[in-house]
C-alpha positions in Angstrom: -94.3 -52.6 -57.9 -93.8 -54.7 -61.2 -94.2 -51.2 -63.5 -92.0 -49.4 -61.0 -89.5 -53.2 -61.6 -90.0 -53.3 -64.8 -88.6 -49.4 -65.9 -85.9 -49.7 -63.2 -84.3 -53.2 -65.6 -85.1 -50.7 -68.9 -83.2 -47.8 -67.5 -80.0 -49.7 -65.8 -78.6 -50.4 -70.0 -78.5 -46.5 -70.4 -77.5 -45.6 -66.9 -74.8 -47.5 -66.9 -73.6 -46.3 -70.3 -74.1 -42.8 -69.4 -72.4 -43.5 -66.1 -69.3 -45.1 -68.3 -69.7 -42.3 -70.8 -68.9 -39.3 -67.4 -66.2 -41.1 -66.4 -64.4 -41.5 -69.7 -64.4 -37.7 -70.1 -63.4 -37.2 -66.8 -60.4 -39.1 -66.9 -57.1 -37.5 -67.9 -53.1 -37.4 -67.2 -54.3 -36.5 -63.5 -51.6 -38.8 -61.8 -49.3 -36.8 -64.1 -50.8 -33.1 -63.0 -50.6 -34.4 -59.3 -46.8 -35.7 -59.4 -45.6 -32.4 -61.2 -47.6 -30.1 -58.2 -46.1 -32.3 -56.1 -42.6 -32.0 -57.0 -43.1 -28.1 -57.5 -44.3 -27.7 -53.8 -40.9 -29.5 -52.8 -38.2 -27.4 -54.7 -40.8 -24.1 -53.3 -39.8 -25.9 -49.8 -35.9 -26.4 -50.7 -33.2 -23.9 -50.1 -30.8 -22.7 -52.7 -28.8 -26.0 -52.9 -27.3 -28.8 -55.2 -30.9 -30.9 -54.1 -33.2 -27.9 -55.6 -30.9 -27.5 -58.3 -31.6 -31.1 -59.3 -35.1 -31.0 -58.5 -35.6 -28.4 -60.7 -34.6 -30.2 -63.5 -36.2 -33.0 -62.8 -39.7 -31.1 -62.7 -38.6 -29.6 -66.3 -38.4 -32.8 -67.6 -42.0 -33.8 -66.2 -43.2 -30.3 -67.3 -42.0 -31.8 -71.3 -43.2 -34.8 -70.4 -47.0 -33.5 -69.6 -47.1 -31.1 -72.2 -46.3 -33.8 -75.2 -48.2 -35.6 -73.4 -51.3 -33.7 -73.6 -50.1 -32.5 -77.8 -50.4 -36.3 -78.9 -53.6 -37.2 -77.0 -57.1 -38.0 -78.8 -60.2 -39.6 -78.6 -61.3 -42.3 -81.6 -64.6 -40.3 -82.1 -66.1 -42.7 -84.7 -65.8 -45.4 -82.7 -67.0 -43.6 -79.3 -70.3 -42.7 -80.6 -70.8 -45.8 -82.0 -70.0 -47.6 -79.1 -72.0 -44.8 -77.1 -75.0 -45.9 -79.7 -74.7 -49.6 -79.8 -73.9 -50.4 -75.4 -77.5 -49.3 -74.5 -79.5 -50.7 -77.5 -77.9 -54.3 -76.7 -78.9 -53.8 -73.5 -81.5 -52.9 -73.7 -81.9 -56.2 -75.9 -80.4 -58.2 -73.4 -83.2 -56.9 -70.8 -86.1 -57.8 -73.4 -84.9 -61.0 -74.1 -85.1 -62.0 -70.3 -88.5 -60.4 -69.7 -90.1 -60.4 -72.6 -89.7 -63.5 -74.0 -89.9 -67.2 -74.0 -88.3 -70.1 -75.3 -85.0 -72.4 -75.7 -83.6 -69.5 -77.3 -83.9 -66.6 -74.9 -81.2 -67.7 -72.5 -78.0 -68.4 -74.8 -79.4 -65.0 -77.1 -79.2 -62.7 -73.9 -76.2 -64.1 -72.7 -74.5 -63.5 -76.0 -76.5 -59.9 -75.6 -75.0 -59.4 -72.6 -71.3 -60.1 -73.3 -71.4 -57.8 -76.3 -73.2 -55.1 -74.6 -70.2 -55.2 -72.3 -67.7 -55.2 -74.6 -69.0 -51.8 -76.2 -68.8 -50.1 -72.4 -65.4 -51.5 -72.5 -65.0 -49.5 -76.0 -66.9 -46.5 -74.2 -64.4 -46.6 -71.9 -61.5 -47.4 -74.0 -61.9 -44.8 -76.9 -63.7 -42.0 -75.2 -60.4 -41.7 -73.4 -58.4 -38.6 -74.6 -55.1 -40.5 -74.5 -51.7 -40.4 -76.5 -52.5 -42.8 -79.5 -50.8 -43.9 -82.4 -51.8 -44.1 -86.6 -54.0 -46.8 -85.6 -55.3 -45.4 -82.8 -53.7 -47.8 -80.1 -53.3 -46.1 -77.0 -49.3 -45.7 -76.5 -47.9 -45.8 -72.9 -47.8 -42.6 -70.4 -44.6 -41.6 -69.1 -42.6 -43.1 -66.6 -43.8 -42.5 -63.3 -41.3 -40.4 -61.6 -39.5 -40.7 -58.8 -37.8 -37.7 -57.4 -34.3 -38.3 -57.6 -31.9 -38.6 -54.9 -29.0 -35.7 -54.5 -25.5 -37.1 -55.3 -24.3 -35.2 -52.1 
């Protein structure tokens, strides 16, 4: 039962990075996508009237919104696959340091280890992410969330 322990705390450092690294790519302006079907299936539903007519507009303007949306987003590839490199290999660290060895030292090293190694999941997470960003790469804000908006009569 110890080997079967001991692989199962050696494989959770790169299980949980490849875990971080599937749902980083998976992630996109879905909320977006989902409003914009949303709003289409409503003016489908509404007659020829001032409502639709508004509506309408309304989903053109998320339509522009999406679509510069998705023209300005990127991932910061350098700093993905070095993140991607560096998560499991201080975790792995962080596990070694616990088994593996002994002394005053062991505890404060893994738990500095540990802190780190989550940081660069954060930075899995946080760069991998094919988002709008600016010069410097900082993630700039999605659009508004939408409300449909109400009929003036």
């Amino acid at each position: 039962m110890s080997g079967f322990l001991d692989v199962a705390l050696k494989a959770i450092p790169v299980l949980v990075t490849l875990a971080t690294f599937l749902v980083t790519l998976s992630r996109g302006p879905g909320a977006l996508r989902s409003r914009l079907k949303h709003d289409v299936e409503l003016v489908e539903k509404l007659p020829d009237s001032l409502a639709r007519a508004v509506l309408l507009d309304f989903v053109h303007e998320e339509a522009k919104a999406l679509t510069k949306y998705e023209l300005e987003a990127s991932r910061q590839w350098p700093l993905f696959v070095f993140s991607l490199m560096v998560a499991p290999s201080l975790g792995y660290l962080t596990v070694w340091l616990i088994r593996d060895q002994n002394g005053w030292w062991t505890v404060p090293a893994a738990a500095v280890a540990g802190v780190v190694t989550l940081l660069f999941v954060y930075g899995i997470f946080e760069t991998g992410q094919r988002v709008p960003r600016d010069k410097d790469g900082k993630r700039l804000a999605p659009p508004a969330a939408s409300t449909t908006p109400a009929p003036d009569s």
